[in-house]
GUKEPA-180856 format. One record per atom (N, C-alpha, C): x, y, z; atom name. Coordinates in nm, 3 decimals, decimal comma. Layout:
BEGIN
<pt><x>X</x><y>Y</y><z>Z</z><name>CA</name></pt>
...
# end
This chain:
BEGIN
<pt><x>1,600</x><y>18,890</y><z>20,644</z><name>N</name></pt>
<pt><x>1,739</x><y>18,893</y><z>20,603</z><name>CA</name></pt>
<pt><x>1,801</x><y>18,755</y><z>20,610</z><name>C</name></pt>
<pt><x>1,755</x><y>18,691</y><z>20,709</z><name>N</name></pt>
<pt><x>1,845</x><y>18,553</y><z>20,743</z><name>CA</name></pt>
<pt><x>1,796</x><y>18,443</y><z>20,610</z><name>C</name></pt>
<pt><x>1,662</x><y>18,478</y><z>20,623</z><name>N</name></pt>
<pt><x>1,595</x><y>18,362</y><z>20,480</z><name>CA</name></pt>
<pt><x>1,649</x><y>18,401</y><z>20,345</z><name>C</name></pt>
<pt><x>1,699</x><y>18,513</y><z>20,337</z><name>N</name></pt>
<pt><x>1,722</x><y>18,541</y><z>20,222</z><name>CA</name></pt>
<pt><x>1,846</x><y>18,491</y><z>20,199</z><name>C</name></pt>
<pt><x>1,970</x><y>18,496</y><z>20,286</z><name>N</name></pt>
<pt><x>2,083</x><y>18,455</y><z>20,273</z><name>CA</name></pt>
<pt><x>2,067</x><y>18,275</y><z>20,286</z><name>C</name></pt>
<pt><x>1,994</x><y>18,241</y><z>20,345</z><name>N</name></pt>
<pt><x>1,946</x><y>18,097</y><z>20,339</z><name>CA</name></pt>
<pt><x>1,942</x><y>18,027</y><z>20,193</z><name>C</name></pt>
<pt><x>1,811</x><y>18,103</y><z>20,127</z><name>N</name></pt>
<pt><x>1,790</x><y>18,057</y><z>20,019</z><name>CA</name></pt>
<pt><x>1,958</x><y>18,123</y><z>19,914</z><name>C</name></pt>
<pt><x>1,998</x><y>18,209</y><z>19,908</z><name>N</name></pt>
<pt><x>2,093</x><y>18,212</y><z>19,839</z><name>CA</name></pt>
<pt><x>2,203</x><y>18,104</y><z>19,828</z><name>C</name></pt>
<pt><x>2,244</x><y>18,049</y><z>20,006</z><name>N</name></pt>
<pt><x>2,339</x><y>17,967</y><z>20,039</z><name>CA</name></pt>
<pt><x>2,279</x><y>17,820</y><z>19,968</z><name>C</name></pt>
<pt><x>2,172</x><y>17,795</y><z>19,951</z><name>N</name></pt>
<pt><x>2,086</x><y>17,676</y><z>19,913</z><name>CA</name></pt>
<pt><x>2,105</x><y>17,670</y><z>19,731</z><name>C</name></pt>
<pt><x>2,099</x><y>17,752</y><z>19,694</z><name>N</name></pt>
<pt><x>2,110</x><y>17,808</y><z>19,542</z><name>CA</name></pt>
<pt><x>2,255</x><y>17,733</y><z>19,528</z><name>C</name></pt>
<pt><x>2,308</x><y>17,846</y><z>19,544</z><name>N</name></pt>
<pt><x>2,432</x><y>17,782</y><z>19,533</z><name>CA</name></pt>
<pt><x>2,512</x><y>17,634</y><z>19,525</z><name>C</name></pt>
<pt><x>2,453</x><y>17,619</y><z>19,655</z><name>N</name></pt>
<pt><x>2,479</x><y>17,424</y><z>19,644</z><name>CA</name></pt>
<pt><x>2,386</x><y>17,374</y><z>19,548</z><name>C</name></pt>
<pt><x>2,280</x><y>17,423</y><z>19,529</z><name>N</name></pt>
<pt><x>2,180</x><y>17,302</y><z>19,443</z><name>CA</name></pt>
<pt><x>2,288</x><y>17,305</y><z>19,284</z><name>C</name></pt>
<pt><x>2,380</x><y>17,442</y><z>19,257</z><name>N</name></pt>
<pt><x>2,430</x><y>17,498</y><z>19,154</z><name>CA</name></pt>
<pt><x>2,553</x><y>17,384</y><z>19,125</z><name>C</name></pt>
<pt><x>2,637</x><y>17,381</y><z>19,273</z><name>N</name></pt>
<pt><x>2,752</x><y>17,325</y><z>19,246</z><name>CA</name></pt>
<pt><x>2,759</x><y>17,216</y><z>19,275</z><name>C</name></pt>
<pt><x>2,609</x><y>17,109</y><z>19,308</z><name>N</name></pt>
<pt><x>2,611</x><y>16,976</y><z>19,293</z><name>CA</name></pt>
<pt><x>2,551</x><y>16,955</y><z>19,161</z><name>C</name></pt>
<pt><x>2,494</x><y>17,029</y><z>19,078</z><name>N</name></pt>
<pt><x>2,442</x><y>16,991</y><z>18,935</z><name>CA</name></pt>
<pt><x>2,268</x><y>16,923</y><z>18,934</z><name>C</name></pt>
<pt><x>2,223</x><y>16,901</y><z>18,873</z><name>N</name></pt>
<pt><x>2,104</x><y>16,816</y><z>18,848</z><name>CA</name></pt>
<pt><x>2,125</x><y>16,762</y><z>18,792</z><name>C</name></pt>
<pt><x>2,077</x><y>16,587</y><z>18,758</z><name>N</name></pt>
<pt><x>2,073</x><y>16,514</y><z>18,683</z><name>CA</name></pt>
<pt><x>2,003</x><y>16,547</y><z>18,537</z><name>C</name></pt>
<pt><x>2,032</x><y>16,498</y><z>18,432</z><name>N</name></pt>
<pt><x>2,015</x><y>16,516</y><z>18,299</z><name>CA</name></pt>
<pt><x>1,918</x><y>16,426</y><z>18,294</z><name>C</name></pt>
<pt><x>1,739</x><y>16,513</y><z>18,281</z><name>N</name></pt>
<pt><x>1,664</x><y>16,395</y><z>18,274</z><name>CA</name></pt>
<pt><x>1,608</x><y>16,470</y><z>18,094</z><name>C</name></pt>
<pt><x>1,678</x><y>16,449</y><z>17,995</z><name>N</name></pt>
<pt><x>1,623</x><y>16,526</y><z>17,862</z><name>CA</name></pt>
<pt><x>1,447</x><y>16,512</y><z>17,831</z><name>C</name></pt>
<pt><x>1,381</x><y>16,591</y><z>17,800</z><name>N</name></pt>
<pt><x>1,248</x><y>16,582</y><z>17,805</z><name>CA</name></pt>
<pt><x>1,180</x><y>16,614</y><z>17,645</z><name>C</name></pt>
<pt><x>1,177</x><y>16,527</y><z>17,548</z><name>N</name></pt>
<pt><x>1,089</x><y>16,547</y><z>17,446</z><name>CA</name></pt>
<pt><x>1,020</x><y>16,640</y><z>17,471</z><name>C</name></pt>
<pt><x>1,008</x><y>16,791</y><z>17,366</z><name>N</name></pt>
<pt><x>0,909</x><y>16,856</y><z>17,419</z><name>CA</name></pt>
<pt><x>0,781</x><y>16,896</y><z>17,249</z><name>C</name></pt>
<pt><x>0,917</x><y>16,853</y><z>17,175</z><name>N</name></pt>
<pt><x>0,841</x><y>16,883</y><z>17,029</z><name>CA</name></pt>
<pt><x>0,878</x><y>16,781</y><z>16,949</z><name>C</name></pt>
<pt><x>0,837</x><y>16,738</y><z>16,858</z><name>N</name></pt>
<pt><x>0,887</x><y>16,663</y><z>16,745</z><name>CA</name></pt>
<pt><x>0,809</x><y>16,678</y><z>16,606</z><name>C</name></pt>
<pt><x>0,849</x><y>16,702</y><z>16,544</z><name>N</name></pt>
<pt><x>0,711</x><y>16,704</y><z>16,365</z><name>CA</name></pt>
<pt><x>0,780</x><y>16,585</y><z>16,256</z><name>C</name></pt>
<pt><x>0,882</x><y>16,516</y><z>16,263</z><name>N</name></pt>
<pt><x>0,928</x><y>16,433</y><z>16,222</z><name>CA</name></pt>
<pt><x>1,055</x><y>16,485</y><z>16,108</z><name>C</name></pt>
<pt><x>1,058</x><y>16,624</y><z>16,113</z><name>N</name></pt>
<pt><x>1,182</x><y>16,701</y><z>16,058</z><name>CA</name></pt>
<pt><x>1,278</x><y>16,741</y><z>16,185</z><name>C</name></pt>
<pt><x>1,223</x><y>16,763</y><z>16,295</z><name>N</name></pt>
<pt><x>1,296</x><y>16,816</y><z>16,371</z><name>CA</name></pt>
<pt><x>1,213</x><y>16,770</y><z>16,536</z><name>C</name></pt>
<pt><x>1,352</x><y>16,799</y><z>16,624</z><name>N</name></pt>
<pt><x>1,301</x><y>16,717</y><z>16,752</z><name>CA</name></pt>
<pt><x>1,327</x><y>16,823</y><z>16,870</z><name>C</name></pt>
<pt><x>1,297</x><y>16,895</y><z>16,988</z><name>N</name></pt>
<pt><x>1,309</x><y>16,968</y><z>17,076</z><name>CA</name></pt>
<pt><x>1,368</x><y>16,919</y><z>17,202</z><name>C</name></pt>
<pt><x>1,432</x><y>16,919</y><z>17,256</z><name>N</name></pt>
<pt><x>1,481</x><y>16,841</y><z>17,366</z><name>CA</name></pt>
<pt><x>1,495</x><y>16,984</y><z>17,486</z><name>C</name></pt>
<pt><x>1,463</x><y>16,888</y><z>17,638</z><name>N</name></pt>
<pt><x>1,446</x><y>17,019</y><z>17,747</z><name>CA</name></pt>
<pt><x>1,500</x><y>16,958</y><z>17,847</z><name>C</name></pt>
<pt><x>1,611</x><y>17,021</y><z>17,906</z><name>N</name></pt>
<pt><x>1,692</x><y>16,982</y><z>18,014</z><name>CA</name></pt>
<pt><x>1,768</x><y>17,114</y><z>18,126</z><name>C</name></pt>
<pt><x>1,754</x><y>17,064</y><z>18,227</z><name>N</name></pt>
<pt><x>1,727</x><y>17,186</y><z>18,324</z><name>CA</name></pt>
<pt><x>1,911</x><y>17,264</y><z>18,303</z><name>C</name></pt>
<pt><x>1,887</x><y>17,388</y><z>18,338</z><name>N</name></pt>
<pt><x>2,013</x><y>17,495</y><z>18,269</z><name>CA</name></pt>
<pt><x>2,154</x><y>17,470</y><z>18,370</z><name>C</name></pt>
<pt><x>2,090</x><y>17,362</y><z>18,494</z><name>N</name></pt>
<pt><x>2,195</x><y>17,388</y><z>18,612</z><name>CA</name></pt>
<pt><x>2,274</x><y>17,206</y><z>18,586</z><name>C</name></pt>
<pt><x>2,202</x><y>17,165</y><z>18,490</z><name>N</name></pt>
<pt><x>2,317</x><y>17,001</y><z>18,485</z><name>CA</name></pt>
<pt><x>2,443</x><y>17,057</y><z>18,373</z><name>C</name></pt>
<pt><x>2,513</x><y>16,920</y><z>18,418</z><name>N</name></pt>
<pt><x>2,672</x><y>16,903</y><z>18,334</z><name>CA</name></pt>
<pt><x>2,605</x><y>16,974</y><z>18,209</z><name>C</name></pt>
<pt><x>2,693</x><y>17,047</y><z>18,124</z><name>N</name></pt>
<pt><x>2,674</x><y>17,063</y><z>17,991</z><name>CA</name></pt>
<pt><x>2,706</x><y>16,948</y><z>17,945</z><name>C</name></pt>
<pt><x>2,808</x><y>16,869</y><z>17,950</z><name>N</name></pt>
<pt><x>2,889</x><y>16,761</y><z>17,907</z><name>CA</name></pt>
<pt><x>2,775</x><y>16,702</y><z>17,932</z><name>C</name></pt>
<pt><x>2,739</x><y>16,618</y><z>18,001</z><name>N</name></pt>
<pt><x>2,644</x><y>16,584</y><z>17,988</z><name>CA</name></pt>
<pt><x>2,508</x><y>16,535</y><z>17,930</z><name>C</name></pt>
<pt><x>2,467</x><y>16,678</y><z>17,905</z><name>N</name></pt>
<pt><x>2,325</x><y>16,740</y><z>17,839</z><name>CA</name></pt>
<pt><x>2,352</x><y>16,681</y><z>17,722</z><name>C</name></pt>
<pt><x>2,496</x><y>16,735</y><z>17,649</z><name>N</name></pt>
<pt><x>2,492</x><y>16,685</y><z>17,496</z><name>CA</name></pt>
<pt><x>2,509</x><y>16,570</y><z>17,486</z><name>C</name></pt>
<pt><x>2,515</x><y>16,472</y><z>17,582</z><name>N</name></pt>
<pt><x>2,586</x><y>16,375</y><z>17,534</z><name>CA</name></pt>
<pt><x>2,440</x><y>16,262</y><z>17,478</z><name>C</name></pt>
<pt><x>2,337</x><y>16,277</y><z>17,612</z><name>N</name></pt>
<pt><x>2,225</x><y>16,229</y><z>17,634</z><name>CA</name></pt>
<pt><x>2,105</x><y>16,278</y><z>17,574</z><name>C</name></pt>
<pt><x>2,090</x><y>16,447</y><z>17,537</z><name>N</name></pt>
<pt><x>2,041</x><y>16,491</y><z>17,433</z><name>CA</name></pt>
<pt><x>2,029</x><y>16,437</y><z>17,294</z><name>C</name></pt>
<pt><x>2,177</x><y>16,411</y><z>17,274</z><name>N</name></pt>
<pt><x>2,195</x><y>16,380</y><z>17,114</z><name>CA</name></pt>
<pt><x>2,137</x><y>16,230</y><z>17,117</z><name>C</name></pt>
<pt><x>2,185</x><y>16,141</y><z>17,201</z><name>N</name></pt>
<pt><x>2,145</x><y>16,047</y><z>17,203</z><name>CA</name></pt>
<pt><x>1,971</x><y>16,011</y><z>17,215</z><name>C</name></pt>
<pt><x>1,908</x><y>16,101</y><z>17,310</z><name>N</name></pt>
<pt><x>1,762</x><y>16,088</y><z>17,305</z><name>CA</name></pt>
<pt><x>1,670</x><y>16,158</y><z>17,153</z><name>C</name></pt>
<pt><x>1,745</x><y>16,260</y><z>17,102</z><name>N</name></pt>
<pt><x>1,748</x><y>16,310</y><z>16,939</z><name>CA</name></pt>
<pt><x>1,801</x><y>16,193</y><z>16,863</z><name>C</name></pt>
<pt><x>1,840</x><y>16,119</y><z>16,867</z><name>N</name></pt>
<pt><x>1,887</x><y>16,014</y><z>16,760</z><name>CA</name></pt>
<pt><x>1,731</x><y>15,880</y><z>16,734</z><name>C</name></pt>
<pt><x>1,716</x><y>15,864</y><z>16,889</z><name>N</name></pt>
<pt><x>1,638</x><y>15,753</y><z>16,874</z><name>CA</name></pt>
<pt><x>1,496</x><y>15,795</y><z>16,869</z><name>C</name></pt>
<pt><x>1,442</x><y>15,960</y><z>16,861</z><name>N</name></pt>
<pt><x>1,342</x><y>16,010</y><z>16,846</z><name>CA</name></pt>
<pt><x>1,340</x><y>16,015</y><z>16,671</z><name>C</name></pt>
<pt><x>1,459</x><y>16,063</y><z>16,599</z><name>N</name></pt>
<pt><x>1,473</x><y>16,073</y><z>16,457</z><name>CA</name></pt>
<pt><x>1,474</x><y>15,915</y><z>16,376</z><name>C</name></pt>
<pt><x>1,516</x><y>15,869</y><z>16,447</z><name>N</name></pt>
<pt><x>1,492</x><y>15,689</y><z>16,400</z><name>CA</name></pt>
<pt><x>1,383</x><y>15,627</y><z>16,382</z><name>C</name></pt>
<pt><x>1,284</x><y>15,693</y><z>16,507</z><name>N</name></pt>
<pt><x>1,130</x><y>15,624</y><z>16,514</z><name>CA</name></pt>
<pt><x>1,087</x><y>15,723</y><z>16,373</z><name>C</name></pt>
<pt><x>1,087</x><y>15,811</y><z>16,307</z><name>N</name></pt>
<pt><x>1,042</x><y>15,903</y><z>16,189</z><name>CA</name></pt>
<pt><x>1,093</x><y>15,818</y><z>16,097</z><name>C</name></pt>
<pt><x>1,207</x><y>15,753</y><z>16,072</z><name>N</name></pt>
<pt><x>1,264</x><y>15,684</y><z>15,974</z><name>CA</name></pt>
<pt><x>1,386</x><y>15,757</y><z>15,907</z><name>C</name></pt>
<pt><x>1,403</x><y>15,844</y><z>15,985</z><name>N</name></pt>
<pt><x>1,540</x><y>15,952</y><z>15,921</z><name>CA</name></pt>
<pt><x>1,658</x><y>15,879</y><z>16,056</z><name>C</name></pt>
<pt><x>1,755</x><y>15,860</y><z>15,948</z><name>N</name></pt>
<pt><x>1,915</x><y>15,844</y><z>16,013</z><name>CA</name></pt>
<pt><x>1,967</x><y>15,902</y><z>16,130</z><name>C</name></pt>
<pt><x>1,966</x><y>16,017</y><z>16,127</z><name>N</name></pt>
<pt><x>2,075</x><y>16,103</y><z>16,260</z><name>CA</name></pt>
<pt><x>1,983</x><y>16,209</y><z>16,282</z><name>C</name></pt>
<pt><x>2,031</x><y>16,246</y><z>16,360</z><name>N</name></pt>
<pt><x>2,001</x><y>16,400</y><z>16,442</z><name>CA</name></pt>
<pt><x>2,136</x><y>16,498</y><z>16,453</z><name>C</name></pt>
<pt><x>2,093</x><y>16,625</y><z>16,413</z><name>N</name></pt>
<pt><x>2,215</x><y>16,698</y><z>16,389</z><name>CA</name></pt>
<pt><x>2,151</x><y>16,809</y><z>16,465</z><name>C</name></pt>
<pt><x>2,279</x><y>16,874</y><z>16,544</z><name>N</name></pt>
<pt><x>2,245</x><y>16,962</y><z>16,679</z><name>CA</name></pt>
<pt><x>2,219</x><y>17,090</y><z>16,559</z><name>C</name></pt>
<pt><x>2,132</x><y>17,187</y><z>16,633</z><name>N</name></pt>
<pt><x>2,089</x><y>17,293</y><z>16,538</z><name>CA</name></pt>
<pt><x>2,131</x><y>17,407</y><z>16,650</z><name>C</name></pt>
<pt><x>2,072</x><y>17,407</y><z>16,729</z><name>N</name></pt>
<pt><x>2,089</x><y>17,513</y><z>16,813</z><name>CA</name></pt>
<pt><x>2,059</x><y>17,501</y><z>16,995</z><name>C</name></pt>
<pt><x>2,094</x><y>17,582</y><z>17,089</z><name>N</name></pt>
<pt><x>1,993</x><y>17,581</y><z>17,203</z><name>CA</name></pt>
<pt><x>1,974</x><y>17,711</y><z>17,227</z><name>C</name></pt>
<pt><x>1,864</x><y>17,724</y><z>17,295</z><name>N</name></pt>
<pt><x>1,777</x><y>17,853</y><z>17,346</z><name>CA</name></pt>
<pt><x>1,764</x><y>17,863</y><z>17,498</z><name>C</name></pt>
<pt><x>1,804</x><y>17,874</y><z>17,615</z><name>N</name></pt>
<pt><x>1,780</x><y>17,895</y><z>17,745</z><name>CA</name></pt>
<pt><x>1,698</x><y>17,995</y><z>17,779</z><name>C</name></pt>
<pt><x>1,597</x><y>17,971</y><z>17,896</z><name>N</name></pt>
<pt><x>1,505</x><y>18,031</y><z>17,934</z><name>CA</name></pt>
<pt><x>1,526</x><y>18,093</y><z>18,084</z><name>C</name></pt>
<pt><x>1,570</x><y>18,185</y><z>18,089</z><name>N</name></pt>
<pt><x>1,628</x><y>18,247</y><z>18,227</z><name>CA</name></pt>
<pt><x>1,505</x><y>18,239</y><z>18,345</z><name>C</name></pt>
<pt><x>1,348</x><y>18,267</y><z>18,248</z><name>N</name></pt>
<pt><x>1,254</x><y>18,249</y><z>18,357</z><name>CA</name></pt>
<pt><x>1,272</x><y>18,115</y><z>18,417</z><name>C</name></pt>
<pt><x>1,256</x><y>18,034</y><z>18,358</z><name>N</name></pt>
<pt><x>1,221</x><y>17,896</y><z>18,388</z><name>CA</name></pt>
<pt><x>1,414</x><y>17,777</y><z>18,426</z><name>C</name></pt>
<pt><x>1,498</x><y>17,864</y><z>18,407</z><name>N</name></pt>
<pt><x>1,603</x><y>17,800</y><z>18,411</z><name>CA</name></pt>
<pt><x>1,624</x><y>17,658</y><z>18,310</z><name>C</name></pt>
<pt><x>1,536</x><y>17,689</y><z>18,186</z><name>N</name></pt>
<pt><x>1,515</x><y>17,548</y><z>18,111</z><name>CA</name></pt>
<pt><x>1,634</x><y>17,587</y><z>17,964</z><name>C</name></pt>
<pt><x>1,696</x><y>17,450</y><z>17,948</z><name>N</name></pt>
<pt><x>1,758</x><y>17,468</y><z>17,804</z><name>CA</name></pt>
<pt><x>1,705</x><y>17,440</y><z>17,679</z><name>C</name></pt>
<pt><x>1,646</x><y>17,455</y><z>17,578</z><name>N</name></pt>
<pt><x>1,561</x><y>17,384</y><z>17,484</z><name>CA</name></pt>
<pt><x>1,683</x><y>17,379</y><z>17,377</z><name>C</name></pt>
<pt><x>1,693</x><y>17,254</y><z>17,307</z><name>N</name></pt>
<pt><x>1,763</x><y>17,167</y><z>17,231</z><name>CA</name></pt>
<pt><x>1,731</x><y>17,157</y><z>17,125</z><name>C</name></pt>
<pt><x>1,771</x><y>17,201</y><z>17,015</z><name>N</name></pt>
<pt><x>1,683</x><y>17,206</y><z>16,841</z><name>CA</name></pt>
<pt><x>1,746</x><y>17,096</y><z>16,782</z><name>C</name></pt>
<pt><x>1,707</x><y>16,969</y><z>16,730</z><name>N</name></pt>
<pt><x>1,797</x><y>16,888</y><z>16,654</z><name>CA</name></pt>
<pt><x>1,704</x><y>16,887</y><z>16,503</z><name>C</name></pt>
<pt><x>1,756</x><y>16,874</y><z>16,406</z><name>N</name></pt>
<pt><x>1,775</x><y>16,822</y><z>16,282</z><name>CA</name></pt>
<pt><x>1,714</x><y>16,722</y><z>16,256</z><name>C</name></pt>
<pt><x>1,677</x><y>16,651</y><z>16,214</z><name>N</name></pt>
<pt><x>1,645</x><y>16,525</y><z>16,144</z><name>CA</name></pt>
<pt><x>1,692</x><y>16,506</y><z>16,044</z><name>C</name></pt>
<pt><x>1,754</x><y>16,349</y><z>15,980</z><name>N</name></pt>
<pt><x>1,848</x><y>16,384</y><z>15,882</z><name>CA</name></pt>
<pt><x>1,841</x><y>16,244</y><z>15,810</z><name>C</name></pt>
<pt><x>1,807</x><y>16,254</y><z>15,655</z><name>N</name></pt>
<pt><x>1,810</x><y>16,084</y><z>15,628</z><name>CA</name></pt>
<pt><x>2,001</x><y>16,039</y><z>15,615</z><name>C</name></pt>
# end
């Protein structure tokens, strides 16, 4: 009983100090780029450094911008996956 309320009390804080936004290339085909960043950082954040790590992944292809498409969260894994665009 005590560990359990432990790990809950631990949850919580890991929740309401955030994780750092480390965005993680997870796909790219040179139309489109995947980006993976854990579900418990800033949203503000996520997009800001997302878009930005989608921009300079769509640049190395030779296409202009990256345009946000969608995200998908993974409740198992607490992961956000990031769909961008590629765009001349």
């Amino acid at each position: 009983m005590k560990s359990i309320f432990l790990a809950t009390v631990t949850a919580f804080i890991l929740v309401g100090c955030g994780f750092p936004v480390n965005p993680i290339v997870s796909d790219y085909n040179g139309d489109s780029v995947t980006i993976v960043t854990s579900a418990f950082s800033d949203q503000k954040e996520v997009k800001q450094k997302t878009q930005a790590e989608a921009t300079r992944i769509c640049a190395k292809g030779h296409k202009k911008r990256a345009e946000y498409a969608s995200t998908r969260t993974n409740p198992d894994t607490y992961e956000q996956s990031h769909l961008y665009i590629c765009l001349n």
